[in-house]
N, C-alpha and C positions, 0 to 999 in steps of 0.2 A: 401800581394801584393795588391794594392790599384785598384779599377777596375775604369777605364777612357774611356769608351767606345767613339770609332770613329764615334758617330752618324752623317748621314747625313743631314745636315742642311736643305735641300729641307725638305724631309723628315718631320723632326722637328716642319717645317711653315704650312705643310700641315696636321698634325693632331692637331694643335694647343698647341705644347709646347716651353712655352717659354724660354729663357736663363736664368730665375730666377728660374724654376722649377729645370733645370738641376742638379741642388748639389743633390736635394732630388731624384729626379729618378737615379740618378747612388749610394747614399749610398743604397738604397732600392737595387739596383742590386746585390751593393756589399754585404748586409746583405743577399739577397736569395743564392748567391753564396758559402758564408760558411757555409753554411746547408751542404754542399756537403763534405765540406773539410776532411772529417771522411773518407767517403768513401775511400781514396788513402791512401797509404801505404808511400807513400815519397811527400815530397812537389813540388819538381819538377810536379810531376805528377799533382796535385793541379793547379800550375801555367799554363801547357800545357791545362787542361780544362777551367778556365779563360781566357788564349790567342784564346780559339778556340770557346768559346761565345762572345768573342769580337769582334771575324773575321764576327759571323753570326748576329753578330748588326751593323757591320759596314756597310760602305757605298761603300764597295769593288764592282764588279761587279761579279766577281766571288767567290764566298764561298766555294770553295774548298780549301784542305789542303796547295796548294804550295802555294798560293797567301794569305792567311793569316798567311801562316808563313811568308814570304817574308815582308807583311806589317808590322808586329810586332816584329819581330824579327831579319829580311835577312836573307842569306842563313842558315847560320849557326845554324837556330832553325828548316827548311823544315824535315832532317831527325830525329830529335830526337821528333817531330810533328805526322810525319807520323807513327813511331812506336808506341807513347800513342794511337792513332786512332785507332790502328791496335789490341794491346793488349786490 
């Protein structure tokens, strides 16, 4: 699963990165991110922790579980979300 983080563009300008850095700052994410990948028992469960460091890189307002499922996935990712979180 390729990680595309929703960075916030404000954000972005104000610590000084620019749109040519971005390729290399997100394969770097996505290289720290499969360090992880061991960890989970199923891939799904993999993907639910990439969708939920996405959510905490994004530019959501709220970093709670509903609304970065809702971002990422819409409803129909909120309860299968809330469960990885929970287990």
């Amino acid at each position: 699963m390729p990680f595309i983080p929703d960075f916030n563009p404000d954000l972005l300008k104000l610590v000084g990165i620019s749109e040519t850095m971005l390729p290399s700052i997100i394969s770097t994410l996505h290289d720290y991110l499969l360090n992880y990948k061991d960890c989970f028992n199923h891939i799904k469960q993999f993907e639910h922790f990439c969708i939920y460091f996405k959510g905490l890189m994004s530019y959501l307002d709220r970093k709670s579980i509903e609304p970065i499922a809702l971002h990422f996935g819409g409803p129909a990712l909120v309860q299968p979300l809330q469960l990885f979180m929970t287990r």
